[in-house]
C-alpha positions in Angstrom: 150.4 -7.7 3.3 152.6 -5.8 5.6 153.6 -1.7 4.8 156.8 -2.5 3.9 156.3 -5.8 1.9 153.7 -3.6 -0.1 156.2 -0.5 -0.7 158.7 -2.8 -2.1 156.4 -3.7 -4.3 155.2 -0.5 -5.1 158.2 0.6 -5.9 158.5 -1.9 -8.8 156.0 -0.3 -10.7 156.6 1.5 -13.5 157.5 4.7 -12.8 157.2 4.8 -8.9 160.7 5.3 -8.1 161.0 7.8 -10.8 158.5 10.1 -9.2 159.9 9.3 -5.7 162.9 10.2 -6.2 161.6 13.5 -8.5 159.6 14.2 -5.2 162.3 13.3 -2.7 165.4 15.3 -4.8 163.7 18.4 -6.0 160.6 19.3 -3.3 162.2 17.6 0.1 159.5 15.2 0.8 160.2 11.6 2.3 159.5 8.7 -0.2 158.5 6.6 2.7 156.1 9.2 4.4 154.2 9.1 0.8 154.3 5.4 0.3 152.6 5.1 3.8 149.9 7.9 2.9 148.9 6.0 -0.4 148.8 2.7 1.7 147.0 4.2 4.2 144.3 6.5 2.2 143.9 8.7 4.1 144.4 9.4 8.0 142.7 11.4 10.2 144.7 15.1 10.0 146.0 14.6 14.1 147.5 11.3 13.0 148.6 12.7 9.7 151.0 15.6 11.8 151.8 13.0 14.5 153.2 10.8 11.5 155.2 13.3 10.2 157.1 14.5 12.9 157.9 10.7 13.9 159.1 10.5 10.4 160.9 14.0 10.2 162.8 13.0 13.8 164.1 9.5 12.7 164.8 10.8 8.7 166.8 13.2 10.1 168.5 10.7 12.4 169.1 8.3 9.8 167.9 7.6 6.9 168.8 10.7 5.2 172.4 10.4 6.6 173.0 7.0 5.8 171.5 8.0 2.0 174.4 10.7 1.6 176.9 8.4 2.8 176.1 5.7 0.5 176.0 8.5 -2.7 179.2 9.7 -1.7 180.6 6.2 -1.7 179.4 5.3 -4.7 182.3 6.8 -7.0 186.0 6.1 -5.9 188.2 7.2 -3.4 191.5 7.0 -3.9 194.4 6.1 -2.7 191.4 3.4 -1.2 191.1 0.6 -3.5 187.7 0.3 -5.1 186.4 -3.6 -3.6 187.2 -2.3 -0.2 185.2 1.2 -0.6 182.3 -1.4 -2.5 182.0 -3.4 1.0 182.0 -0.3 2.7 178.8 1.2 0.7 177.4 -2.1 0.3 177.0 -2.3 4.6 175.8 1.6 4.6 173.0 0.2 2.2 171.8 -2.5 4.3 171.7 -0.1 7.3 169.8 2.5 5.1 167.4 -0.2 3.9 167.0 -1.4 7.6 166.3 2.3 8.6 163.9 2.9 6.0 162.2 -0.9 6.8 161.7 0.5 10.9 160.3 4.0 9.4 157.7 2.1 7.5 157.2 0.1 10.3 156.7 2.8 12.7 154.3 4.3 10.8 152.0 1.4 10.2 152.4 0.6 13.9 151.1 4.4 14.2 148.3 3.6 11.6 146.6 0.6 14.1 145.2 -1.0 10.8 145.1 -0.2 6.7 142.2 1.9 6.7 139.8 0.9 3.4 141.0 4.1 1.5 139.3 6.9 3.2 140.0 9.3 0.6 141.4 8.7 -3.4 145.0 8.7 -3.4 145.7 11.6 -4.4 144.5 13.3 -2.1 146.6 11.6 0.5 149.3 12.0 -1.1 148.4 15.9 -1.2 147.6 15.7 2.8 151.3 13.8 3.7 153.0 16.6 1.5 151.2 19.4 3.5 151.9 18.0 6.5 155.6 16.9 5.5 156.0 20.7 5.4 157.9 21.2 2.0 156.3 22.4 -1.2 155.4 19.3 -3.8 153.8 20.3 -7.2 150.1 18.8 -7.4 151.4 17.2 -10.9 154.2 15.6 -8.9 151.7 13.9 -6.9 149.6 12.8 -8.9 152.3 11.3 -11.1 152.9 8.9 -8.4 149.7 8.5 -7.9 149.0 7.2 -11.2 152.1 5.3 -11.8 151.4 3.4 -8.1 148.1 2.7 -9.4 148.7 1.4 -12.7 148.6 -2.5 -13.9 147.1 -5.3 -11.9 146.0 -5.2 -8.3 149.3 -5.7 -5.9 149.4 -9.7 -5.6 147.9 -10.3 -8.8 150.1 -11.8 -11.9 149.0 -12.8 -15.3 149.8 -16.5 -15.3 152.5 -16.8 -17.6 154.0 -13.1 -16.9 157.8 -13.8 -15.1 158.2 -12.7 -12.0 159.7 -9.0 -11.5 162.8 -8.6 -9.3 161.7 -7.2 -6.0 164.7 -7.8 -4.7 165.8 -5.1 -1.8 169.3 -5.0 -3.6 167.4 -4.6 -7.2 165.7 -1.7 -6.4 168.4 0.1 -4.9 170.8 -0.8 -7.4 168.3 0.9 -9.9 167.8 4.1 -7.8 171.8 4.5 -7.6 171.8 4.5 -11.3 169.0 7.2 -11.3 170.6 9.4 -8.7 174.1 8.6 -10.1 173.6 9.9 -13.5 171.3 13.2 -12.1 174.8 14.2 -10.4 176.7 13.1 -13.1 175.0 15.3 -16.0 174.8 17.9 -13.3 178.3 18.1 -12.5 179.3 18.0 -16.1 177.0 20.9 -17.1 178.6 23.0 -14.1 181.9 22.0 -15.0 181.5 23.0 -19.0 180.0 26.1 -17.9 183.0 27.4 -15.5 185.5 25.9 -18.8 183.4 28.5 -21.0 184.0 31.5 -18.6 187.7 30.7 -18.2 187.8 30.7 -22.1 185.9 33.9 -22.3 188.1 35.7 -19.7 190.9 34.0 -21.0 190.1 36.2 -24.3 189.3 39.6 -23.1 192.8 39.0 -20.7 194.6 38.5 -23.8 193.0 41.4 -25.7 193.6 44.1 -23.4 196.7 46.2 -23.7 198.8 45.3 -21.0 198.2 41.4 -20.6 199.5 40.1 -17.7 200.6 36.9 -19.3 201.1 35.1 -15.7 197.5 35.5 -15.1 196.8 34.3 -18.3 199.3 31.4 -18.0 197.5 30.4 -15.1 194.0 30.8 -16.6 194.9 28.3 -19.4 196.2 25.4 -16.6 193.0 25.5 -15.3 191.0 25.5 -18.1 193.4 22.1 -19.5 192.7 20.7 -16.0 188.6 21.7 -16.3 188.9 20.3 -19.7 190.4 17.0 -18.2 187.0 16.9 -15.9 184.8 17.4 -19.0 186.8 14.2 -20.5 186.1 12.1 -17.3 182.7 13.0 -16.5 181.5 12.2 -20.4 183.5 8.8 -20.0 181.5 7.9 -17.0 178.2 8.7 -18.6 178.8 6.8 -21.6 178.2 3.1 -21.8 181.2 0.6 -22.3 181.1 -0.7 -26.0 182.3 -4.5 -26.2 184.0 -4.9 -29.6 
């Protein structure tokens, strides 16, 4: 089994793209560069930094890029209508699958072979975040590590178990929704906290002896128009109800 037919399995798992995207979004590290240390086991540490500055170079070049792009397309963008901003996204996916696909595939060429797991997992996992250069929390690590080494062998399938969707367009669609609703509650929590200062300052304007009522005046438009925001954001976060 190829790298990359073996990280879109992984990914599947049960947890895996949780703590990928946990390791990715909050420590810097490249989910790909860690898939390819857990595949590989273990490489030898001239390799491992050879690795990761390929990978830095072409994440840098594109697949980081082409993963902002695609997050900033995914909400809409008025005065363009929604189906022609969807095609738009939908091609800067396929290119940031196809970039990821050639990292992977870069790497394994780097690798020669699958080495037979030199060392437990995670300690490779450890090794490519050192060598990565950003900070990852040892329980990060082995989070992943336990969730890409949970259930059956890779390959294996209880007989009468369905089939899971591995589909390329599956498990992005199910990272967007991760991602999407990170920004979402984060954005609302920033937006109800600048509505609570305006209300506070809105008070101690209105309280002092001289209030400048223009100020004020102003205060309270923005506050409507953060309150709006608040209204929006919580929309988009709850689920559609079918009556």
């Amino acid at each position: 089994m190829s790298l990359w037919d073996w990280a879109v399995e992984a990914y599947a798992r049960p947890g895996v793209a949780d703590a990928c995207l946990e390791l990715q979004d909050r420590h810097g590290q490249s989910a790909g560069f860690l898939l390819w240390a857990a595949w590989a086991g273990g490489v030898e540490p001239a390799l491992l930094a050879q690795a990761a500055q390929a990978a830095r170079a072409w994440d840098a070049c594109a697949v980081t890029p082409l993963r902002e792009v695609r997050r900033t397309l995914k909400p809409p963008c008025p005065p363009v209508e929604d189906a022609a901003r969807e095609r738009v996204r939908t091609a800067v996916q396929a290119a940031e699958l196809t970039a990821e696909q050639l990292l992977l595939q870069t790497l394994e060429a780097m690798t020669g072979r699958r080495p037979a797991g030199l060392v437990p997992r995670p300690e490779a996992l450890a090794a490519a975040a050192g060598a990565w250069g950003a900070p990852a929390p040892k329980a990060a690590l082995e989070t992943l590590a336990r969730a890409l080494d949970a259930g059956l062998p890779f390959g294996v399938r209880a007989r009468h178990d369905p089939a899971p969707d591995h589909s390329l367009q599956a498990l992005m669609d199910d990272e967007e929704d991760v991602e999407w609703e990170r920004e979402l509650r984060t954005r609302l929590a920033g937006v109800a906290q600048d509505h609570a200062d305006l209300d506070v300052a809105i008070q101690a304007l209105t309280a002092s002896p001289l209030p400048d009522m223009m100020v004020i005046g102003r205060l309270k438009r923005k506050k409507l128009a953060l309150k709006d925001e608040i209204a929006r954001l919580q929309d988009q976060l709850t689920p559609d109800i079918i009556a």
